[in-house]
C-alpha positions, 0 to 999 in steps of 0.5 A: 500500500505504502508503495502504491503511494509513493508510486502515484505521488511520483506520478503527480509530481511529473505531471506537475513538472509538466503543467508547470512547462506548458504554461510557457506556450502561448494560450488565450486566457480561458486556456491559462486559467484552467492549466493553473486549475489543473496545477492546483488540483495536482498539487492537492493530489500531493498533498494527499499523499504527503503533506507538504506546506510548500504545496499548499502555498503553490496551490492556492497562488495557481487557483488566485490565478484561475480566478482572475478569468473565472468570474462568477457571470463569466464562468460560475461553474469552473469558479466554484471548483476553484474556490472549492480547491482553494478552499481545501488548499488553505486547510492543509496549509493550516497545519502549518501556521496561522491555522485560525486564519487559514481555516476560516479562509478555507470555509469562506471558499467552500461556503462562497462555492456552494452557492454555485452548487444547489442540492438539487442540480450538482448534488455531489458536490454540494453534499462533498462541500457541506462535509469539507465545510464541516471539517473545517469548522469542526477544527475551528471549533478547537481554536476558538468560538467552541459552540458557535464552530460545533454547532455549524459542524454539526449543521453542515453534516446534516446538510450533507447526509440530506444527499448521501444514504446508506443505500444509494451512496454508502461510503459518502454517508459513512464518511460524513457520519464518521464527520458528524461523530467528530462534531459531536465530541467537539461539542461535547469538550465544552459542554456541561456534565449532562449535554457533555454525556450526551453528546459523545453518546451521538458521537458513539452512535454516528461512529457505529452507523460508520462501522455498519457500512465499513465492514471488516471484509470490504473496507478493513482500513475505514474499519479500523478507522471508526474503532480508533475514532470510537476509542476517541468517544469512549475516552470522552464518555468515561470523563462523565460516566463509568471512567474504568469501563469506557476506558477498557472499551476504549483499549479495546477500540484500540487494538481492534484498529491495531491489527490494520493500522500496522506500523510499517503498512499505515505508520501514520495511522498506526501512530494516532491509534498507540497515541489514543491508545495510550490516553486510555492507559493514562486515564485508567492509571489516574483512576486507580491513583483516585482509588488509592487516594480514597483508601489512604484518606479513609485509614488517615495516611496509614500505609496500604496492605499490599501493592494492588492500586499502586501496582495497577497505576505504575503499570498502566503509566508504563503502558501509557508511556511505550504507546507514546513512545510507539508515536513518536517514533512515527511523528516527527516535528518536520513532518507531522508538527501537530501530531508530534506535538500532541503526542509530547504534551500527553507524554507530559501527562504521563510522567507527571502521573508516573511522578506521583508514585515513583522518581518524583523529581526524574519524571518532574523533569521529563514532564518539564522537557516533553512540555517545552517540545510540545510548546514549540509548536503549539502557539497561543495564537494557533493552537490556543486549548493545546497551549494552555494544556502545555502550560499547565503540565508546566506549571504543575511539574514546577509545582511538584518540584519546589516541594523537593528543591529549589523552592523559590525559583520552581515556584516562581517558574510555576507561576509564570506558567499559571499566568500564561496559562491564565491569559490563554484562557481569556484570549480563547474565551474559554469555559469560564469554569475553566477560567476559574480553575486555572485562578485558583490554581494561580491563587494556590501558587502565589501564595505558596511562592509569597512563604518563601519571598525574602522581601516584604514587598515581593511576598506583598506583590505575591499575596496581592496577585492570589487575592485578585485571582481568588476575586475573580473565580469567586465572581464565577463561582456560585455558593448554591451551583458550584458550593464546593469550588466557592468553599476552595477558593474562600479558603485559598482567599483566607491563606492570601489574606492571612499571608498579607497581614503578616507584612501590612495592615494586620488588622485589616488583613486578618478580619478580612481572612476571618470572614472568607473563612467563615464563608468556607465553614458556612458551606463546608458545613453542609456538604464536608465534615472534615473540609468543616473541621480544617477551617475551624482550625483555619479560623482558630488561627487568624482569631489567635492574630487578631487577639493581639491585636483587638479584643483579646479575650473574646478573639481568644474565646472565638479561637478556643471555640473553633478548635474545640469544634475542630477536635470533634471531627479530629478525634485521638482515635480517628487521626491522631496526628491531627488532633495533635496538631489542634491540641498545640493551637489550642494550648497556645489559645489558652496561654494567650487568654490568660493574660486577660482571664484566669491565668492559674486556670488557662495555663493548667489548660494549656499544659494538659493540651500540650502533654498530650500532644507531645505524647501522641508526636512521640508514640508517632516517633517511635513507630515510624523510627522501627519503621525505618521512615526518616519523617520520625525526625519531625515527629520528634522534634514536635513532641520536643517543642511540646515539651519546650512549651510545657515548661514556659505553663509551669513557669507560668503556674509557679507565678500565677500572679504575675504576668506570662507570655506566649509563643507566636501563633502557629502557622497553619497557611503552608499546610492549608495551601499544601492541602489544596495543592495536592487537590487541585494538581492533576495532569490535564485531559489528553488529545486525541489524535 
């Protein structure tokens, strides 16, 4: 097959050679233009067979020639041909650059050659037209308008599929079904949870009404074609509905393909079925990494017994990882940018999921580099939605890496990243959702990058940038709708609030953190007990700050009370670990409010508090020092603060008379904000190919 291709592309370009030789020889205009049609319906046919920018733009200057004598009076039919090829001239061409603008060229050509082609008269061509037209803004659809572009997609099959049958003209229909299926999963990227499942079940349907006409005996390529396409569909489906049964009916899609798309016989379509193929595996190994993540919140950090979810997900990146790699040994950036590209920013996300269980920092680094290919190609202006996925496997991979080294600086990276991210999103006028998540993820970054700024104005600047973020997907947001995404943000708003009252205008700074907690906790306690029990501590905290500066009895009350509440959920037996944690804020509470209350009776308090915190951190120590895990170290250095801070109550009881003082509150943001990083990072959606 591979063979008969290159044969026939030979053949074009000889004649190519020759019509390009002809046009030398005196011709009357009419004769002129219609070689310069027939010089860009063969350079098409190259293009056919292989891709070839310099084609494309040699196409299109022939057919503007050809328009010079084919006026729409003169002759409208030979003009409609031509603004059909020009058309088709300008979408190849947009695999190379200014692909926006290329395809909405190419649709102005077909829809201007249609009006020359009725239904009734020319009715191949006018059907041919509305699937090219489809095509065309089907790959709009992805750049921009996301909706608008879907929608006349979707209309123009339907135009087309008015002709074509599956009795009187079988393939065509099959073709444009395959088109319509393509639509429908475009829409379906952009739509809400329901319309989304909806729409890639019309996909699943037009694909298989494809399959109906391309059996496996007659048409084992457009077969094997559809499979790849309904793996495509069940991927998408499985994001709103039974993720780990779609994804296997996807891997099956697959490997049906597989068995005709080979390597050697068809590499190109051999390369997007191993690219979808490994977008499955991806999608199974997050799943199981959800499943572990489940059961480790349940038995609160415990170890798990045996190795079935993690050795599930390693396996499946691994997995994931050589079917990448089986396309890219087919994809080139030269040849096939586009695909190259796509296929290096899913390797991005394979590696950064691979990172969460084994090599962090090694897979951290492949993520970053395969990233950066990707972004080579990929252009906020061309390629908008695969832009803002680059940057955002960037940002989450510099993320992951400044918990390991180099803090400052690969935060600093991330949030760069974020904000370009940001920008893309706006540009493109994407989902505001979408547009929301991405400020909370800058909020989180921000705030992370401000704890470890030098100055007191560049951790300013930092919190100030996290604020206007939080703002802005709070005005996005809704309580009642979007009840847990409105809580997020009101936290990652207090920890930016919190962050600011440490270097200007504490006062002010901590009552506003105080009240974005308070809305947090009104929602958190409807929907989540233990989101409910981490902003009381939260809450506890800033009313420690504000206590030293206002009301000092009644803020220390208002503190006190939000642990203890905290405590209710945070029990010794649930996790004890936590309920450590509160016990130290609770008995800095204490010993603050007796500077203004009984201060025989908080100190006692206080020092009970801190007694049982420090023998829960020292029980913790000496299992995990047996263990052989090096974390026993924090333990013990907590259980020794506690210990510290137990002689400072007694000091204080031995002069109940006199006046005491107190630590600096406990700094509870770093742990908040590390919490809704670990939450919100998660590699983006793959393409398809």
């Amino acid at each position: 097959m591979q063979s008969k291709k290159t044969h026939l592309n030979s053949e074009y370009e000889k004649a190519l050679i020759v019509y390009e030789k002809m046009l030398a020889l005196e011709m009357d205009q009419v004769q002129r233009a219609n070689m310069q049609k027939r010089i860009g319906d063969n350079c098409l046919e190259i293009i056919r067979q292989k891709n070839d920018m310099s084609r494309c733009e040699r196409a299109i200057a022939a057919y503007e020639e050809a328009l010079q004598v084919f006026t729409p009076k003169s002759h409208p039919i030979p003009r409609a041909k031509v603004m059909s090829g020009l058309g088709s001239a300008y979408a190849a061409l947009a695999d190379y650059k200014n692909r926006a603008k290329n395809l909405k060229q190419a649709a102005i050509y077909w829809e201007e050659s249609l009006h020359s082609f009725s239904q009734t008269a020319t009715t191949d061509e006018y059907a041919s037209l509305q699937n090219e037209l489809c095509s065309a803004y089907r790959k709009l659809a992805e750049l921009e308008s996301r909706q608008e572009n879907g929608k006349k997609a979707v209309e123009a099959c339907k135009a087309a599929l008015r002709i074509y049958n599956p009795k009187d003209s079988p393939l065509q229909f099959a073709a444009v079904m395959a088109n319509l299926g393509s639509s429908y999963l475009t829409l379906a990227q952009s739509a809400n949870s329901h319309d989304h499942a909806k729409f890639c079940q019309e996909a699943i349907l037009a694909y298989q009404e494809a399959i109906q006409v391309y059996s496996l005996e007659r048409s084992p390529m457009q077969n094997a074609a559809m499979k790849n396409n309904l793996a495509i569909a069940y991927l998408s489906l499985s994001e709103s509905e039974d993720k780990a049964g779609n994804c296997r009916l996807a891997l099956a899609a697959c490997r049906d393909a597989l068995i005709y798309r080979t390597e050697k016989e068809h590499p190109m379509a051999y390369a997007a079925t191993q690219n979808n193929l490994g977008n499955a595996y991806l999608a199974l190994a997050e799943e199981d990494e959800i499943e572990d993540m489940s059961e480790d919140a349940a038995k609160d950090g415990a170890e798990l017994e045996g190795e079935g979810g993690e050795h599930s997900c390693l396996e499946n990146c691994r997995l994931a990882l050589a079917s990448y790699s089986n396309a890219l040994r087919i994809y080139s950036p030269e040849e096939s940018p586009r695909h190259y590209a796509t296929a290096q920013n899913n390797l991005a996300n394979v590696y950064l999921t691979l990172g969460q269980k084994v090599d962090k920092t090694s897979n951290c680094m492949k993520a970053i580099l395969a990233a950066q290919k990707a972004l080579e190609i990929f252009t906020l202006e061309d390629s908008p939605e695969d832009y803002s996925e680059a940057k955002g496997s960037l940002w989450l991979a510099y993320l992951t890496l400044a918990d390991i080294e180099y803090r400052a600086e690969n935060c600093a990276l991330a949030l760069q990243a974020c904000e370009e991210r940001l920008h893309s999103y706006r540009a493109m006028a994407a989902h505001t959702l979408q547009i929301a998540s991405c400020c909370k993820d800058l909020a989180m970054t921000a705030i992370v990058l401000a704890d470890n700024e030098i100055s007191t104005q560049a951790k300013a600047e930092d919190c100030k940038k996290a604020i206007s973020a939080c703002q802005e997907a709070l005005q996005i947001y809704d309580a009642s709708s979007c009840p847990e995404e409105y809580a997020e943000a009101q936290i990652l708003l207090w920890a930016a609030y919190s962050a600011l009252a440490e270097v200007e205008d504490c006062q002010e700074n901590c009552c506003r953190a105080i009240d974005a907690c308070r809305d947090a906790i009104a929602i958190y306690e409807r929907i989540s007990p233990a989101e409910h029990a981490d902003a009381l501590k939260n809450l506890g905290y800033s009313f420690i700050t504000l206590a030293e500066m206002e009301d000092k009895a009644d803020n220390c009350q208002r503190a006190i009370d939000a642990c203890q509440q905290a405590m209710q959920y945070y029990t010794f037996e649930r996790s004890p670990l936590e309920h450590a944690d509160i016990l130290r804020d609770l008995a800095f509470a204490y010993v603050t409010f007796s500077e203004v209350s009984d201060k025989e009776e908080c100190s006692r308090k206080a020092l009970k508090a801190y007694e049982k915190a420090s023998n829960i951190y020292r029980t913790r120590a000496e299992e995990l020092e047996r263990a052989g895990d090096a974390s026993f170290e924090e333990m013990r250095e907590k259980a020794e603060r506690c210990l510290l801070s137990m002689q400072s109550c007694k000091a204080l009881l031995k002069a109940a008379r006199k006046s005491g003082t107190g630590a600096a509150p406990l700094q509870k943001k770093q742990k908040t904000v590390e919490k809704m990083q670990e939450k919100q990072g998660k590699p983006g959606a793959r393409k398809r190919a």
